[in-house]
Residue frames as qw, qx, qy, qz and C-alpha x, y, z in Angstrom:
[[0.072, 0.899, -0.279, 0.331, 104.49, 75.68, 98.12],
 [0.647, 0.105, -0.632, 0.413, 107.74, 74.36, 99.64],
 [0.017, -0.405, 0.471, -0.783, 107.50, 76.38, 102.81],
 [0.673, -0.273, 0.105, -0.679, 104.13, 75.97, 103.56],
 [0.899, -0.076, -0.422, -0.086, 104.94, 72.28, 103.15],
 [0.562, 0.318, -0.460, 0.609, 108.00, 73.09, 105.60],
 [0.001, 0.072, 0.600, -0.796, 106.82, 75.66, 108.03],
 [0.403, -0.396, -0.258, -0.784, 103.13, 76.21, 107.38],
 [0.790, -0.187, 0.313, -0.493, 100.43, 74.62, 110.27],
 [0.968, -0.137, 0.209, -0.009, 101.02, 71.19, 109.57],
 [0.391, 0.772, -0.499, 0.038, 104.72, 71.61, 108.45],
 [0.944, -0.080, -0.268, 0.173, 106.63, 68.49, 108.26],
 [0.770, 0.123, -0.323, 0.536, 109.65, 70.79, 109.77],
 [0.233, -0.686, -0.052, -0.688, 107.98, 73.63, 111.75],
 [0.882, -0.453, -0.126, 0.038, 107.92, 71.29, 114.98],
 [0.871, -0.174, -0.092, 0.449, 111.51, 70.61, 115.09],
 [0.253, 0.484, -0.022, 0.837, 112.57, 74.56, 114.32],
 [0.475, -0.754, -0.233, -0.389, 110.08, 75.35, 117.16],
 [0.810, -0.363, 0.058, 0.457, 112.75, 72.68, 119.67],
 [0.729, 0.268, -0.110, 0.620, 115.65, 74.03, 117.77],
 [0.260, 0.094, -0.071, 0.958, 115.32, 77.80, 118.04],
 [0.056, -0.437, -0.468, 0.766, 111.63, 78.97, 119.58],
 [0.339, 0.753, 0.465, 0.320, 109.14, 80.67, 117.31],
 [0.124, -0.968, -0.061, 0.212, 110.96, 83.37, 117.98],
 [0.519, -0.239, 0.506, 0.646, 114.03, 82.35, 116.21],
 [0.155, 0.736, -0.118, -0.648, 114.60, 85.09, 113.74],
 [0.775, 0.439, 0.278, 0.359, 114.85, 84.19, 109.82],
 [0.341, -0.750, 0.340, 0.453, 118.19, 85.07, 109.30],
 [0.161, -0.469, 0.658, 0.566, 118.58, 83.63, 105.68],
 [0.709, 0.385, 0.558, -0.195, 116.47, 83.15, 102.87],
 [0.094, 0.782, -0.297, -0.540, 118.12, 82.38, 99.57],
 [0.955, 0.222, 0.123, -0.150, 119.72, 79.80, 96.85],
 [0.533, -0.474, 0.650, 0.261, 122.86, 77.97, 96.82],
 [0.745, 0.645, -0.086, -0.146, 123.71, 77.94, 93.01],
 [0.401, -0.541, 0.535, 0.511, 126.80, 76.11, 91.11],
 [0.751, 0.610, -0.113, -0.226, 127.50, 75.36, 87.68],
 [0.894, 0.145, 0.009, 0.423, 129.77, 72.74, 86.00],
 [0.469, 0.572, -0.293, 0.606, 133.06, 73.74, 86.18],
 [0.418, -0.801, 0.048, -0.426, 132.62, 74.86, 90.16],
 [0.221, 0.564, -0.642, 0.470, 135.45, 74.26, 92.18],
 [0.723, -0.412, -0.555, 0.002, 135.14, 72.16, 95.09],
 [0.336, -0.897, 0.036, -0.286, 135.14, 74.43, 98.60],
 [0.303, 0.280, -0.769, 0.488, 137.75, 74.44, 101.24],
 [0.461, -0.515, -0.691, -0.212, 136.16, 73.08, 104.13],
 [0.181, 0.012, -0.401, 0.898, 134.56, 75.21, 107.00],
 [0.105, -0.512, -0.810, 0.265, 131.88, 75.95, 109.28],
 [0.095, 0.768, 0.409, 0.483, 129.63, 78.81, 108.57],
 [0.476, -0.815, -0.083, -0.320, 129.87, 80.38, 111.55],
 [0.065, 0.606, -0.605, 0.512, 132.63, 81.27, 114.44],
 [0.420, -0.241, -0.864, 0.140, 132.20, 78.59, 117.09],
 [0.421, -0.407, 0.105, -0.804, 129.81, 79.77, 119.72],
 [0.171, -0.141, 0.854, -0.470, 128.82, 77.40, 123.05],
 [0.486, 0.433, 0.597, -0.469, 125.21, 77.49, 121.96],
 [0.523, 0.422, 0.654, 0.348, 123.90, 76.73, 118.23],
 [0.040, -0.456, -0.002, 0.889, 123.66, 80.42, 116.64],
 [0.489, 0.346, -0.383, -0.703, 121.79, 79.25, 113.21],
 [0.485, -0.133, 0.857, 0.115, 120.77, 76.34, 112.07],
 [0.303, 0.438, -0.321, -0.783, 120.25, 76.16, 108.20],
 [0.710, 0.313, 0.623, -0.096, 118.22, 73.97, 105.73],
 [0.139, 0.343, -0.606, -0.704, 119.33, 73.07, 102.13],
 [0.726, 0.271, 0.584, -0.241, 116.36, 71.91, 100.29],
 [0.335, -0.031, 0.677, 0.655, 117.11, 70.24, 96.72],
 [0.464, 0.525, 0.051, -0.712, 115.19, 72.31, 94.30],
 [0.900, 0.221, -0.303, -0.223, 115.73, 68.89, 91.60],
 [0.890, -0.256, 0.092, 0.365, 118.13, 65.39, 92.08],
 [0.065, -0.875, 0.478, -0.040, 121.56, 66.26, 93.28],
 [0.967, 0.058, -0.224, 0.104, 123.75, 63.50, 91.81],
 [0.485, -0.738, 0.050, 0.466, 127.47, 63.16, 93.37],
 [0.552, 0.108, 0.336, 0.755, 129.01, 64.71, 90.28],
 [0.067, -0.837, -0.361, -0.406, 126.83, 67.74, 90.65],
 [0.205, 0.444, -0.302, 0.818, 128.98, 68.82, 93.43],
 [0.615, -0.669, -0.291, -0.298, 126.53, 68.14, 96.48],
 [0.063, -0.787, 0.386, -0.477, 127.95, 68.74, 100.10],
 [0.780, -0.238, -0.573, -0.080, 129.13, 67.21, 102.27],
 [0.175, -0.683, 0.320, -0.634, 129.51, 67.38, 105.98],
 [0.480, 0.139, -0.752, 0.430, 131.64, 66.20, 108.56],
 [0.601, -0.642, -0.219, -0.423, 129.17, 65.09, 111.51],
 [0.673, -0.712, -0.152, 0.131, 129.56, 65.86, 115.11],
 [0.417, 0.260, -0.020, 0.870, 132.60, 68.90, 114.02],
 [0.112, -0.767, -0.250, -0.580, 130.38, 71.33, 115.70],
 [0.724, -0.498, -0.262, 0.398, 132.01, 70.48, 119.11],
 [0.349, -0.893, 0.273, 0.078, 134.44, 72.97, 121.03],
 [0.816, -0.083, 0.538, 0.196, 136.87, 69.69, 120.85],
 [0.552, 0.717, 0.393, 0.163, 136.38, 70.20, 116.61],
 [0.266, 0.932, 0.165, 0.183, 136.81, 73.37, 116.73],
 [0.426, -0.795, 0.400, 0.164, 139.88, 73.90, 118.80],
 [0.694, -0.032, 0.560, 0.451, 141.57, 71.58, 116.26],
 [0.476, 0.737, 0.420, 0.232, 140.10, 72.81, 113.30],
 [0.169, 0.902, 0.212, 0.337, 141.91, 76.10, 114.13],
 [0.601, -0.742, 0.102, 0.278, 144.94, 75.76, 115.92],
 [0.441, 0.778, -0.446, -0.025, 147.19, 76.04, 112.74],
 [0.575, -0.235, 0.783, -0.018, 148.44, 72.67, 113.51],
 [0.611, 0.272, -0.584, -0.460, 148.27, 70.95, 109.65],
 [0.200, 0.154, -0.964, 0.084, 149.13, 67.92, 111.05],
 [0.150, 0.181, 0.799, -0.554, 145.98, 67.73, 113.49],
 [0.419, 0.368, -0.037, -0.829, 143.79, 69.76, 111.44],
 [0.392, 0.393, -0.754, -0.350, 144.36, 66.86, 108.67],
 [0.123, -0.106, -0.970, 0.182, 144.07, 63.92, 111.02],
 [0.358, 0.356, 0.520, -0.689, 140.38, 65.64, 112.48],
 [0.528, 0.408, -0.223, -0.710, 139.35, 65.81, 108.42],
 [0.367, 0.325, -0.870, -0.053, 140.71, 62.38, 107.99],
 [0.002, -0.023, -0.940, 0.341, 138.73, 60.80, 110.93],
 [0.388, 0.181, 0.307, -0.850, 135.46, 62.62, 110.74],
 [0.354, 0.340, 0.870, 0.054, 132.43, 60.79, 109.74],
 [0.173, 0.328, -0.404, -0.836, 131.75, 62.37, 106.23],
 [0.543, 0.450, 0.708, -0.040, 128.29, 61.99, 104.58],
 [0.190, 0.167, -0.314, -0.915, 127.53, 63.66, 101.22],
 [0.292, 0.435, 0.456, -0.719, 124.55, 65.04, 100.62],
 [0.113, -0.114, -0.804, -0.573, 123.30, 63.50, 97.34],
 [0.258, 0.264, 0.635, -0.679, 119.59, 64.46, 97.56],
 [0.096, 0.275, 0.710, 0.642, 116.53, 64.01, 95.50],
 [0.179, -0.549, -0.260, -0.774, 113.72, 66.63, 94.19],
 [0.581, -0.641, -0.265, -0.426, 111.97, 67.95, 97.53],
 [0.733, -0.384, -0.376, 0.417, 114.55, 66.20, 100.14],
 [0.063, -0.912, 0.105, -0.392, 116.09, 68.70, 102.67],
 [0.657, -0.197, -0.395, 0.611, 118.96, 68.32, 105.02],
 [0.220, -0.904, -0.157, -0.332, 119.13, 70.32, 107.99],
 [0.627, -0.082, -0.290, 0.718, 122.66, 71.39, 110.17],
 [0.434, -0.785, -0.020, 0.441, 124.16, 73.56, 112.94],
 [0.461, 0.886, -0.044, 0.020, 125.85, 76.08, 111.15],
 [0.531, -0.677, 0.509, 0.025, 129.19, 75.02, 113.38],
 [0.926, 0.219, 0.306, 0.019, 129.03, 71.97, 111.31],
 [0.151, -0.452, 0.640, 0.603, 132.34, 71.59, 109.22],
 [0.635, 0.556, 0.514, -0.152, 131.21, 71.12, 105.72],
 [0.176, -0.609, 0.263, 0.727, 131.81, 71.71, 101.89],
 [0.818, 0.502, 0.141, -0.244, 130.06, 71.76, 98.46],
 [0.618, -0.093, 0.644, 0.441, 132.40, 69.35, 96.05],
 [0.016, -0.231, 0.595, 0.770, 133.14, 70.06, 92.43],
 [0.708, 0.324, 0.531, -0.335, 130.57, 70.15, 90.24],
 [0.169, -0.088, 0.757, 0.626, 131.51, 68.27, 86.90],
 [0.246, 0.201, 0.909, 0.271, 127.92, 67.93, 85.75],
 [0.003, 0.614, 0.589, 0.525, 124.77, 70.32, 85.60],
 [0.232, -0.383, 0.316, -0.836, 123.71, 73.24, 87.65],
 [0.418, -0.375, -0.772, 0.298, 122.92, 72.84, 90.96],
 [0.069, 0.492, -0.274, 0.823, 120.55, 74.57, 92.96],
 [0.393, -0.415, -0.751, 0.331, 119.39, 74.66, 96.75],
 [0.380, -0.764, -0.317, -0.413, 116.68, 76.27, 98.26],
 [0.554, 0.330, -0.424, 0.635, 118.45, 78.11, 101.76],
 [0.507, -0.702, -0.106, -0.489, 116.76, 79.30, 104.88],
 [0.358, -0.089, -0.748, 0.551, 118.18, 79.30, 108.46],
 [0.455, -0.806, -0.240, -0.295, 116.46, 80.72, 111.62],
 [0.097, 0.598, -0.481, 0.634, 118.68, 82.41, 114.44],
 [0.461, -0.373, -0.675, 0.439, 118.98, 80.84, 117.71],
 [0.072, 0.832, -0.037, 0.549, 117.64, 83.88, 119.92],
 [0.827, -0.513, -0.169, 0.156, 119.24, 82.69, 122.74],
 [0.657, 0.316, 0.256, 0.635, 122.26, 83.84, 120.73],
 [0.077, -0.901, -0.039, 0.425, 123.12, 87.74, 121.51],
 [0.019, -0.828, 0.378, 0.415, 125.14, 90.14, 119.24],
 [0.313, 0.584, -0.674, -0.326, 127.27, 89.01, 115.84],
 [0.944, 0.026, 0.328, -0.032, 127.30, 85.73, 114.46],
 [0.338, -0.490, 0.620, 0.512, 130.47, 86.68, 112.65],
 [0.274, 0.223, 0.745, 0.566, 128.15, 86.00, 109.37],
 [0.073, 0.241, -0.360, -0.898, 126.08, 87.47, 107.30],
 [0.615, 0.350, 0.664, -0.242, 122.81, 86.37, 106.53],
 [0.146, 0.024, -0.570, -0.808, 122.22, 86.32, 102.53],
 [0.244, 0.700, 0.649, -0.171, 118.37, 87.93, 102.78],
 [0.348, 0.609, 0.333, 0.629, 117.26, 91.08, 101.16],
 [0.106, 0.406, -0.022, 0.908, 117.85, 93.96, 102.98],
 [0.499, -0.298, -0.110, -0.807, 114.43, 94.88, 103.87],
 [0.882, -0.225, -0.368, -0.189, 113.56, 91.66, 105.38],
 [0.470, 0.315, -0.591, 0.575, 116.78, 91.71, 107.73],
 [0.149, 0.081, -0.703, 0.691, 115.81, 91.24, 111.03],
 [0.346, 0.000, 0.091, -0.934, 112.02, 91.39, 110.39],
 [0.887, -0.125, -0.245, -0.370, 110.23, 88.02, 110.47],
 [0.173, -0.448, 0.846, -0.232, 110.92, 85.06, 112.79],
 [0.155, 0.000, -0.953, -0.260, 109.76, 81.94, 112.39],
 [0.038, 0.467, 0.694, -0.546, 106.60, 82.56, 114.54],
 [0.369, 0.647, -0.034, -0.666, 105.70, 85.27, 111.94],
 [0.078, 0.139, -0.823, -0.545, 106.49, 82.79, 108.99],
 [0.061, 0.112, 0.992, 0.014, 104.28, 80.42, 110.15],
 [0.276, 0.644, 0.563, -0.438, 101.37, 82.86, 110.57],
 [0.221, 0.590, -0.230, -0.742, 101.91, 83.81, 107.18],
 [0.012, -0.215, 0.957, 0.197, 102.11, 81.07, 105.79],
 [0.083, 0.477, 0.846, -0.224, 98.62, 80.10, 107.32],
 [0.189, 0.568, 0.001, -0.801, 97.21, 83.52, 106.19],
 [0.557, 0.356, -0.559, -0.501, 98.01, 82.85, 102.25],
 [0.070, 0.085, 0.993, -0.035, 97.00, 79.06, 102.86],
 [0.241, 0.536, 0.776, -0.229, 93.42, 79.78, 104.11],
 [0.204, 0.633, 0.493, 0.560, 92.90, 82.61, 101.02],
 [0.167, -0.891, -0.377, 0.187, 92.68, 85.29, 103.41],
 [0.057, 0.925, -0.190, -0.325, 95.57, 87.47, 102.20],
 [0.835, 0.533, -0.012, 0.132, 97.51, 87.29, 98.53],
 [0.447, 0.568, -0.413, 0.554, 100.49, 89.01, 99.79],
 [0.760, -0.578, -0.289, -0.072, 101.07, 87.94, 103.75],
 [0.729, -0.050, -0.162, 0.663, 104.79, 89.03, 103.72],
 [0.051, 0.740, 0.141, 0.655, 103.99, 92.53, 103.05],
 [0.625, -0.773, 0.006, -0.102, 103.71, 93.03, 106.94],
 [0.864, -0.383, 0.026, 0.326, 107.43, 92.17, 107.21],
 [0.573, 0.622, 0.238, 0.478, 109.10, 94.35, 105.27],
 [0.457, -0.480, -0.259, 0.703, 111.44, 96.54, 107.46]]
C-alpha cells in the first residue's frame, strides 16, 4: 500500500510531515491529479494565497512513469517567498515575466512510485500533455499553526473534511498493517 509505505510506522515520509506540520496537521486533501492527451498546459500559480507561514504542503506521487510529453509539472523553486509573491501579483507584466524568466524551473518527470513534495505557495504548473494519461496520487496535510481559510479548497470527500490528521492516519495505517482492523478509516468519517 502506497501510504502505508508513506505514512505508516516506518514511513519513508511520515518523519518529515511530522517536522513539516505536527501529527496534528489535518489531511486536507486526498485525491488524483488526472490529464489526458490533448490537456492544455496550465497558467502558472501557487495553490494557495500567500500566507507568512506554510498553510499546506502537498505530495504528488506518480501512480506510473511521467515522461516530459505527458505533461508533468513543473515548479519554480524558492517562489514561495513574500519577495515572489509581491511580484507575482502586482499586475506589473513586465516584472511578473522577468520573476518567471529567472526562476529556477525543475520539471517533474517522475518514475512509478517517486513522489515530489512542495509548499503549496510554490509557483508551479502541469505542461501539455501530448502523450498518454497521466495520473498522480494527491494528499496534503494542513499546517495547524495556520488559522481560518486557506483561500482553497481541499479536493477530499465530504465526509472526511476536517476529520483525520496525520496523527490519525498513521494510527490507521498501523491498525490495518498489524491485521487488527479491515476497515481502520471507518472511525473518521465525519
Amino acid at each position: 500500500d502506497a501510504l502505508q509505505e508513506m505514512l505508516g510506522k516506518d514511513g519513508s515520509l511520515r518523519h518529515l510531515y511530522e517536522n513539516l506540520v505536527t501529527p496534528n496537521g489535518e489531511l486536507y486533501e486526498l485525491a488524483a491529479v488526472i490529464t489526458d492527451p490533448g490537456s492544455n498546459r496550465q497558467m502558472v500559480h501557487p495553490d494557495l494565497p500567500y500566507n507568512s507561514k506554510a498553510p499546506l504542503y502537498v505530495i504528488f506521487l506518480a501512480l506510473q512513469d511521467v515522461t516530459e510529453n505527458m505533461g508533468p509539472t513543473s515548479f519554480l523553486l524558492r517562489t514561495h517567498t513574500s519577495k515572489a509573491n509581491v511580484v507575482f501579483n502586482s499586475g506589473d507584466a513586465d516584472e511578473k515575466e522577468q520573476l518567471l524568466l529567472k526562476s529556477d524551473c525543475r520539471l517533474s518527470t517522475l518514475k512509478k512510485g517517486d513522489a515530489v513534495l512542495f509548499d503549496a505557495r510554490l509557483l508551479h504548473c502541469g505542461n501539455a500533455n501530448d502523450e498518454a494519461t497521466r495520473v498522480l496520487f494527491n494528499f496534503s496535510f494542513r499546517n495547524p499553526e495556520v488559522k481560518g481559510s486557506l483561500g482553497y479548497k481541499g479536493s477530499i470527500r465530504p465526509g472526511y473534511e476536517g476529520a483525520m490528521t496525520l496523527g490519525d492516519m498513521t494510527n490507521a495505517l498501523n491498525a490495518y498493517h498489524v491485521g487488527g482492523d479491515e476497515n481502520p478509516f471507518a472511525n473518521y468519517v465525519a
